[in-house]
Structures are given as C-alpha cells and as structure tokens.
Backbone as CSV, one residue per row, in Angstrom:
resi,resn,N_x,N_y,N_z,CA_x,CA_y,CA_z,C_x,C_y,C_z
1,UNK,-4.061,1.190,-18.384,-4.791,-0.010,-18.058,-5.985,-0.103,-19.009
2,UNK,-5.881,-1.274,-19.653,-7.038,-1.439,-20.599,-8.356,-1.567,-19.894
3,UNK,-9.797,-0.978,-20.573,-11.084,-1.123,-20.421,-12.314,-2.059,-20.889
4,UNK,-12.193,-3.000,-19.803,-12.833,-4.293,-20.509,-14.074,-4.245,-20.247
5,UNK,-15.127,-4.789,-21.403,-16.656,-4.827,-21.533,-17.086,-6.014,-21.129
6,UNK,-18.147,-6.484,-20.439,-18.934,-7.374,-19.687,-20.126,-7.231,-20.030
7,UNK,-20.755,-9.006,-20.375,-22.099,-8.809,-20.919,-22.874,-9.164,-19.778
8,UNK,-21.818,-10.044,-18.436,-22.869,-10.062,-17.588,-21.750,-10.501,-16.526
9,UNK,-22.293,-9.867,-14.909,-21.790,-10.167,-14.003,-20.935,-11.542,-13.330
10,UNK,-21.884,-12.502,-13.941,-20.422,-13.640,-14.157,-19.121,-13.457,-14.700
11,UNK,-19.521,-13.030,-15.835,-18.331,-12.743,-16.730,-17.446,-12.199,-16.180
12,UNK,-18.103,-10.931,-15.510,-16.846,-9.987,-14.343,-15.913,-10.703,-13.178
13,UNK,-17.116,-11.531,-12.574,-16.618,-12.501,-11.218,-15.015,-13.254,-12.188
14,UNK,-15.678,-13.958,-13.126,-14.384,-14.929,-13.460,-13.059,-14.286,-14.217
15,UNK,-13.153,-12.668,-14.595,-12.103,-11.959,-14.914,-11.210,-11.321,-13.841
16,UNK,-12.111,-11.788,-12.226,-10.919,-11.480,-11.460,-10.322,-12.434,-11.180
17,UNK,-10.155,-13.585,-11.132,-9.839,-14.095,-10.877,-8.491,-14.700,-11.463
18,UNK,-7.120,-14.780,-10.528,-5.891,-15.100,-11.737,-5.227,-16.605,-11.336
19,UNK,-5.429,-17.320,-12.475,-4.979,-18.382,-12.068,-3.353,-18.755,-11.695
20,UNK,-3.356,-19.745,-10.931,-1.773,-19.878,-10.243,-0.859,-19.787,-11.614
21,UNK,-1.037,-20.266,-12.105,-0.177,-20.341,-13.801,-0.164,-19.242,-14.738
22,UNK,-1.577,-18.206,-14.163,-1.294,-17.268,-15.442,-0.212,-16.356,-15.720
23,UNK,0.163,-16.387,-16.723,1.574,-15.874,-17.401,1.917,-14.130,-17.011
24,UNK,0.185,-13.863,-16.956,0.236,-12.343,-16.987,-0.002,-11.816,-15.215
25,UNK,-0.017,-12.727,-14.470,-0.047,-12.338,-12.914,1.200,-11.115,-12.910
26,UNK,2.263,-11.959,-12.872,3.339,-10.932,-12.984,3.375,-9.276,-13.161
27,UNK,2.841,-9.098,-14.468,2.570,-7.771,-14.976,1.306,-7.389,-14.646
28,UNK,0.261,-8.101,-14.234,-0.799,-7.368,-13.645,0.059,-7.063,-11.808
29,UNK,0.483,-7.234,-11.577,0.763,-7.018,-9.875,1.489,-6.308,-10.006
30,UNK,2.489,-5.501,-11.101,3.730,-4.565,-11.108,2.780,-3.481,-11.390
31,UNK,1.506,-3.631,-12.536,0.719,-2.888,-12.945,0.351,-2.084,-11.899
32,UNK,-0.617,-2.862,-11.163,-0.899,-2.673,-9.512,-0.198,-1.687,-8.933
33,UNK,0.922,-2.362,-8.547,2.006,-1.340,-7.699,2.203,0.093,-8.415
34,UNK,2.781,-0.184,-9.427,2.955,1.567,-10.225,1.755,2.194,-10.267
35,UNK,0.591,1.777,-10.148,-0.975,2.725,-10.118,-0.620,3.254,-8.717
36,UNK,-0.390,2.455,-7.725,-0.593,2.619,-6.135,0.589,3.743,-5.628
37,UNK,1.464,3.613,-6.235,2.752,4.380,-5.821,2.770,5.811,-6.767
38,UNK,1.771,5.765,-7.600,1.538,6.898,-8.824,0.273,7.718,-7.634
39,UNK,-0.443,7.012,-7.152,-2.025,7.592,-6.786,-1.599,8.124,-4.982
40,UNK,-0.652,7.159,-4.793,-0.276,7.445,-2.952,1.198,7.669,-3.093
41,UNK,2.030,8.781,-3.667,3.527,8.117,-3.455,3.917,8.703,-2.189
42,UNK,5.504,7.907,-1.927,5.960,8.046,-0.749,6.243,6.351,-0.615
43,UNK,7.016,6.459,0.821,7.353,4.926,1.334,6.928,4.562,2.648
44,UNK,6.880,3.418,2.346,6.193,2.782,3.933,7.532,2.627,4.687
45,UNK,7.110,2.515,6.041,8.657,2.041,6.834,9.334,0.790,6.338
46,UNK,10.615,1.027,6.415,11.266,-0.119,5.996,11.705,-0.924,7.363
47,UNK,11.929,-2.014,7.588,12.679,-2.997,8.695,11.987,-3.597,9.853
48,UNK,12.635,-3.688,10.633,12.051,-4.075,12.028,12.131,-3.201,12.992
49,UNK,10.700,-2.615,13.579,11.030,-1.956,14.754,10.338,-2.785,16.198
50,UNK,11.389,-2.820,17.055,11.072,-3.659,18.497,10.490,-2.779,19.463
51,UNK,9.112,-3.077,20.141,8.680,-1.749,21.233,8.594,-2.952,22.099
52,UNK,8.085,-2.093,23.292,7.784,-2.490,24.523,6.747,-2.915,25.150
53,UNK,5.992,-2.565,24.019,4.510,-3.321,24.669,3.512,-2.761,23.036
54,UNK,2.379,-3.400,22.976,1.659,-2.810,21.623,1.137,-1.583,21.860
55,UNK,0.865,-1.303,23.047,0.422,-0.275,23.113,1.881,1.062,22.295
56,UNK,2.657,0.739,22.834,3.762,1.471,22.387,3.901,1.702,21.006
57,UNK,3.653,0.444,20.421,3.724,0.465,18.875,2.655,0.515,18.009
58,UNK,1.281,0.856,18.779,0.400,1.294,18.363,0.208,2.843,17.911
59,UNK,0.934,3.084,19.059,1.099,4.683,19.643,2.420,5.171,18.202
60,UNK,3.067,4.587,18.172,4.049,4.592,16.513,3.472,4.499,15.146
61,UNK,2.555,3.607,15.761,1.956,4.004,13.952,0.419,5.068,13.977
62,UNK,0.627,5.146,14.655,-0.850,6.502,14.886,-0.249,7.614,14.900
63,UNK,1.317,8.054,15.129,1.715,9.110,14.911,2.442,8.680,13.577
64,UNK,3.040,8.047,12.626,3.198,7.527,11.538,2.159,7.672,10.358
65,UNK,0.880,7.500,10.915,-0.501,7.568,10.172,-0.720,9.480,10.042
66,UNK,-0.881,9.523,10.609,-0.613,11.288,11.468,0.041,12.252,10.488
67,UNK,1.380,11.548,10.591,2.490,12.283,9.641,2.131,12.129,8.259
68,UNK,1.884,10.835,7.568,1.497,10.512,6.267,0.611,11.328,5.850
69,UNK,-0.288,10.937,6.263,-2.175,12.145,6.311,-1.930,13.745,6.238
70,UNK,-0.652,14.679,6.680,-0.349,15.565,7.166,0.234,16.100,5.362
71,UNK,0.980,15.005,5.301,2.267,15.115,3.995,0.728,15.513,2.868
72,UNK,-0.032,14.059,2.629,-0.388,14.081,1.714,-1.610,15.520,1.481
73,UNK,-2.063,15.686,2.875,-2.962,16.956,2.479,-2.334,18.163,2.131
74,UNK,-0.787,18.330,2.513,-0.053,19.186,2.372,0.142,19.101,0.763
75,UNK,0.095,18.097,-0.110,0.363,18.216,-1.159,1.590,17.371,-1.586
76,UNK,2.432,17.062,-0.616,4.042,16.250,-0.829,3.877,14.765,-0.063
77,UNK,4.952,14.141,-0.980,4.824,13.014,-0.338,6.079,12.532,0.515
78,UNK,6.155,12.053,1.864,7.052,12.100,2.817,7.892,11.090,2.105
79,UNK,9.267,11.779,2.601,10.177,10.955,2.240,10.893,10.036,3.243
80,UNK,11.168,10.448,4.239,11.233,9.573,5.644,10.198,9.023,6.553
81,UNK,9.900,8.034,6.185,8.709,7.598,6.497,8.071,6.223,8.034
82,UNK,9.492,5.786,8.251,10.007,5.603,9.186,9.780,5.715,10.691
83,UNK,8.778,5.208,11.748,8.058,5.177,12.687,9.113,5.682,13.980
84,UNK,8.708,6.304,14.455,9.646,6.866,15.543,9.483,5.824,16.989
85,UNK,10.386,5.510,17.163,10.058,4.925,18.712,11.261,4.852,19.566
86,UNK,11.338,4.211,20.655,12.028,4.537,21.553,12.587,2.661,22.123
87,UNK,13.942,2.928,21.653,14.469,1.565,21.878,14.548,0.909,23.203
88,UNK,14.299,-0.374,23.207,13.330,-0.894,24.560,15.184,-1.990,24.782
C-alpha cells in the first residue's frame, strides 16, 4: 500500500473520500480485504442460522467470539468458524 504525503488536513479529509465513479474503488476494497484477512485470518460464519429467541443467538456469538479470541491468542487461525446452536 502506497504512502501518501499531506500538506494539510483538508487534503487528507478529501483523499478519503471515493467517489461513486472512481475507477479505483474496486481495487482499493480488494486491497482492504487482503490487508484484513492477512492481519485477522480465518472465516466468519457462513449462512443462516435460526434461534429461538436473541437471547439464544446472542449466547452463539459470545461463545463464537470466545472461540475466535482463543484461536487467535493461541497463535492459529480457526478454520470452522461456524456458530453452534441448537435448532429451534
């Protein structure tokens, strides 16, 4: 990722900013992702899971959060990542 110089805080404000048309959105947002999946890897749950109340599926991603936090201090990044719950 290139290192861009600013002579003044405007300047910064209007370099975040990406317009609906710009050509390079694209490759800045893939950019994005491969930093994020390089710095945190592993996968988020994939699909739909149906609970029974939020509390239930609160209670799924706090042990989900749990497990992640567990992986990454361990050093590895989980490969089943996938919220456990109990079909309603």
């Amino acid at each position: 990722m290139p290192v861009t110089m600013f002579t003044s805080l405007d300047d910064a404000r209007r370099a975040l900013v990406a317009r609906p048309l710009d050509t390079h959105l694209a490759a800045r947002i893939r950019s994005l992702w491969s930093f994020a999946s390089r710095l945190v890897p592993g996968e988020s749950p994939r699909g739909v899971a149906k609970f029974a109340s939020i509390e239930e599926a609160n209670a799924a991603r706090a042990a989900w959060v749990k497990r992640r936090a567990q992986a990454l201090r361990a050093g590895g990044a989980m490969r089943s990542t996938r919220p456990e719950h109990s079909p309603s």
